[in-house]
Backbone as CSV, one residue per row, in Angstrom:
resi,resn,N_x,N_y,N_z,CA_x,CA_y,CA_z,C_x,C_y,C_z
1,UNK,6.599,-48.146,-57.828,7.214,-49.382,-57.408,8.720,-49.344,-57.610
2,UNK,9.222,-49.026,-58.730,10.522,-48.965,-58.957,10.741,-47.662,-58.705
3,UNK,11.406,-47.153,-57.912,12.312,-45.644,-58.039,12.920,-45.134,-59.052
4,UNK,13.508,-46.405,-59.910,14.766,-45.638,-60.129,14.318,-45.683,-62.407
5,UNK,13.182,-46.176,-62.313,12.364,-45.930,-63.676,12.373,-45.390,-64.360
6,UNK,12.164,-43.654,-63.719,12.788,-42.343,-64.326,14.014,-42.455,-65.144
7,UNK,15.121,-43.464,-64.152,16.419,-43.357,-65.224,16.447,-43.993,-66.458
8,UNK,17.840,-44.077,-66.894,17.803,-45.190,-68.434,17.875,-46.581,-67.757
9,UNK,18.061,-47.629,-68.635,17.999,-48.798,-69.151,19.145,-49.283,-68.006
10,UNK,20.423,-48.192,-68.573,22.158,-48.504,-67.856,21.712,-48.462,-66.834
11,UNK,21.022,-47.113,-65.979,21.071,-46.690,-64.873,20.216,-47.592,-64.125
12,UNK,19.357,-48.528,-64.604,18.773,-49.361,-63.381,19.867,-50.602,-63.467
13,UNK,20.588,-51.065,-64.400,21.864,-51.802,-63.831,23.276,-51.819,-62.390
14,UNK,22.960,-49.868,-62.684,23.876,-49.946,-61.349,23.336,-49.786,-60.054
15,UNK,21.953,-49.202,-60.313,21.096,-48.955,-59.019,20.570,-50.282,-58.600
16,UNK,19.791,-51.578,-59.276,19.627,-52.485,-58.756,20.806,-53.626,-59.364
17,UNK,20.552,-54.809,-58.737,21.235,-56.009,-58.649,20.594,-56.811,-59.563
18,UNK,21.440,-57.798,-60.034,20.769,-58.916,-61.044,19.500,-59.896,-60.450
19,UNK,19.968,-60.234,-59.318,18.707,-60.804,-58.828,17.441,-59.431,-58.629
20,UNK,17.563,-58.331,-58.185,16.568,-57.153,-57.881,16.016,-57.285,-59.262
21,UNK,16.857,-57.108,-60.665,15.918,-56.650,-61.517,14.974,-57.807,-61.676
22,UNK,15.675,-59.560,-61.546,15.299,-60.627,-62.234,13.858,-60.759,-60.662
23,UNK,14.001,-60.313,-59.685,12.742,-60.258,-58.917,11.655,-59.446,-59.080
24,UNK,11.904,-58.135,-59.779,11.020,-56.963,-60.150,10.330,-57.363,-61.123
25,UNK,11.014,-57.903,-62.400,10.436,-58.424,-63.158,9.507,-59.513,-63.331
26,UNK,9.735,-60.599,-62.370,8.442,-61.670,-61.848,7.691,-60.901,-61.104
27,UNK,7.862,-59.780,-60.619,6.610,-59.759,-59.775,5.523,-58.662,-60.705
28,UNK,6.303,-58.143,-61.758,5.413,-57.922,-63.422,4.857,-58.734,-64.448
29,UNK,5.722,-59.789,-64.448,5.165,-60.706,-65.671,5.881,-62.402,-64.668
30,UNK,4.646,-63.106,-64.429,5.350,-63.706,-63.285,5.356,-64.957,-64.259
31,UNK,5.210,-65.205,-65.410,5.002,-66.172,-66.746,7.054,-65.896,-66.406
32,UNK,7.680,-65.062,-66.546,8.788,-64.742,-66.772,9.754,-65.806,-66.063
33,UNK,9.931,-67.200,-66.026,10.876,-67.599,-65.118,12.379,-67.011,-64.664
34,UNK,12.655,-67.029,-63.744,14.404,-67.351,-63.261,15.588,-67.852,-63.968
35,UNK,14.779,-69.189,-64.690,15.618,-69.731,-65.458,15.386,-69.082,-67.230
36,UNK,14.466,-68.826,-67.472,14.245,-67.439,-68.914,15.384,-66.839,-68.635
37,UNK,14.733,-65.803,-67.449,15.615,-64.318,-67.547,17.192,-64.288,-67.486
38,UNK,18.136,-65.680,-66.502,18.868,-65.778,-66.378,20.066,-65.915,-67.967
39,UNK,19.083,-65.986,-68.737,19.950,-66.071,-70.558,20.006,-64.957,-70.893
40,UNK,20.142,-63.641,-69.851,19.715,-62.287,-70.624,20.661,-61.786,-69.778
41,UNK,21.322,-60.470,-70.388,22.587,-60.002,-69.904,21.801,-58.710,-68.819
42,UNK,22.453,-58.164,-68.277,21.785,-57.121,-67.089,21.273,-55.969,-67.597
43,UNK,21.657,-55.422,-68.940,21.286,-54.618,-69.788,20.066,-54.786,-70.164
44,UNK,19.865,-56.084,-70.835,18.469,-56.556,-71.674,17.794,-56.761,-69.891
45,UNK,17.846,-57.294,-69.279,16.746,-57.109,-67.972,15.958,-55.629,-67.652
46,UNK,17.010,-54.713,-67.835,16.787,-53.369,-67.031,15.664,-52.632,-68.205
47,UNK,16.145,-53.376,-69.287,15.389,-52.269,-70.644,13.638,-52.986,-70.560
48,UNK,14.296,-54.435,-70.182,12.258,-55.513,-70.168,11.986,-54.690,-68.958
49,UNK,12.452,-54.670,-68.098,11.923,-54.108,-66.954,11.509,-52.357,-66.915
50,UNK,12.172,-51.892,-67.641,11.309,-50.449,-67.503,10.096,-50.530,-69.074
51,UNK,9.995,-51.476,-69.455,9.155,-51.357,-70.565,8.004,-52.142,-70.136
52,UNK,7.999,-53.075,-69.162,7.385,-53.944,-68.330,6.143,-52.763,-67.224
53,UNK,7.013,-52.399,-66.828,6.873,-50.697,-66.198,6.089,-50.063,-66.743
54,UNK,6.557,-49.618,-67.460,5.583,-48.198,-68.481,4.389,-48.990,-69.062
55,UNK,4.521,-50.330,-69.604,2.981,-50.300,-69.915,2.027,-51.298,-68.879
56,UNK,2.600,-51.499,-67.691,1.902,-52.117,-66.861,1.438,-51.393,-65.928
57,UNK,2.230,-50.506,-65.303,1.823,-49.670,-63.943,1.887,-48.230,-64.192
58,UNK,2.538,-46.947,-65.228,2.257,-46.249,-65.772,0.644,-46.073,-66.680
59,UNK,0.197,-44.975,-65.554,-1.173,-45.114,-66.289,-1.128,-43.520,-67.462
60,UNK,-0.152,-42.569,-67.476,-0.017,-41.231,-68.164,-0.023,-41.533,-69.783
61,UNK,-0.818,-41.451,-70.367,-0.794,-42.142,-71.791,0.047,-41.175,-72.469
62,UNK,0.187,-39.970,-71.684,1.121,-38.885,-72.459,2.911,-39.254,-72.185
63,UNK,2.928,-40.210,-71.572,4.439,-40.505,-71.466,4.219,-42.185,-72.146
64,UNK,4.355,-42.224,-73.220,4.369,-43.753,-73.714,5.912,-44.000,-74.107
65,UNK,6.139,-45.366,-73.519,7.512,-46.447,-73.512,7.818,-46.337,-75.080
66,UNK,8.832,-45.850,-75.221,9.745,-45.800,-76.893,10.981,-46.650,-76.601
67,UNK,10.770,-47.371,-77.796,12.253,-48.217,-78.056,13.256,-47.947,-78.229
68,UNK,14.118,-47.927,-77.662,15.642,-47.928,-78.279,16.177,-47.687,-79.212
69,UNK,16.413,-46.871,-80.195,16.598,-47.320,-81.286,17.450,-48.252,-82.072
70,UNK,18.707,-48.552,-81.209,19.274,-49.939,-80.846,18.683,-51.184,-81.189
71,UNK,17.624,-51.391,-80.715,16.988,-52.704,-80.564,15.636,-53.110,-81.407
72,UNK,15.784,-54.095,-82.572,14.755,-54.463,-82.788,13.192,-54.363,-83.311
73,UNK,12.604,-53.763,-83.781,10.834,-53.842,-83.541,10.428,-54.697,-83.579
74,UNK,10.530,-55.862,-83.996,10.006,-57.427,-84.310,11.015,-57.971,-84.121
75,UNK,10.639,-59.404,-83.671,11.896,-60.143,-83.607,11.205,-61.447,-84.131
76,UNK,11.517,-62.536,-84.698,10.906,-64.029,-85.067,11.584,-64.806,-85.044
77,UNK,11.521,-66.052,-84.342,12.216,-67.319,-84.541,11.750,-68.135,-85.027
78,UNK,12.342,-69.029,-86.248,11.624,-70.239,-86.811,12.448,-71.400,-86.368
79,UNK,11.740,-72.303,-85.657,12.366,-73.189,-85.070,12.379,-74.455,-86.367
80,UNK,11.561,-74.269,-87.221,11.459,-74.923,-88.562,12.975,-74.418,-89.605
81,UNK,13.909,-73.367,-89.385,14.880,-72.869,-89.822,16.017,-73.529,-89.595
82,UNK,15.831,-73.844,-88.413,17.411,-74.428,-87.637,17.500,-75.880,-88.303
83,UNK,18.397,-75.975,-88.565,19.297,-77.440,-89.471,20.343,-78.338,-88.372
């Protein structure tokens, strides 16, 4: 579906468009609104979107989606935190 998958995270920023990734991505996780994705910089789209990818339509269990090491393993918000 995506061509350009193979590349990194960057590289689907310059190959597709903000609306391309923010359309690729609803048509993976269609829970995902327009107005969600639009709070996310073109970087964080391209990285949901090839991880969206690999464990949705990648069926090779020998190529499994690795994180970034950049980014995260858990993330939590307590909305009980905020003052």
């Amino acid at each position: 579906m995506v061509a350009a998958v193979e590349t990194s995270p960057a590289s689907l920023v310059t190959v597709l468009s903000r609306s391309q990734l923010m359309e690729r991505i609803g048509e993976l996780n269609p829970t995902a609104t327009a107005g969600f994705l639009s709070g996310f910089a073109d970087s964080a789209l391209a990285l949901y979107l090839e991880h969206l990818h690999a464990k949705l339509v990648e069926t090779d269990p020998r190529r499994p989606w690795r994180r970034p090491g950049d980014t995260a393993a858990i993330l939590h918000f307590d909305p009980s935190a905020e003052a």
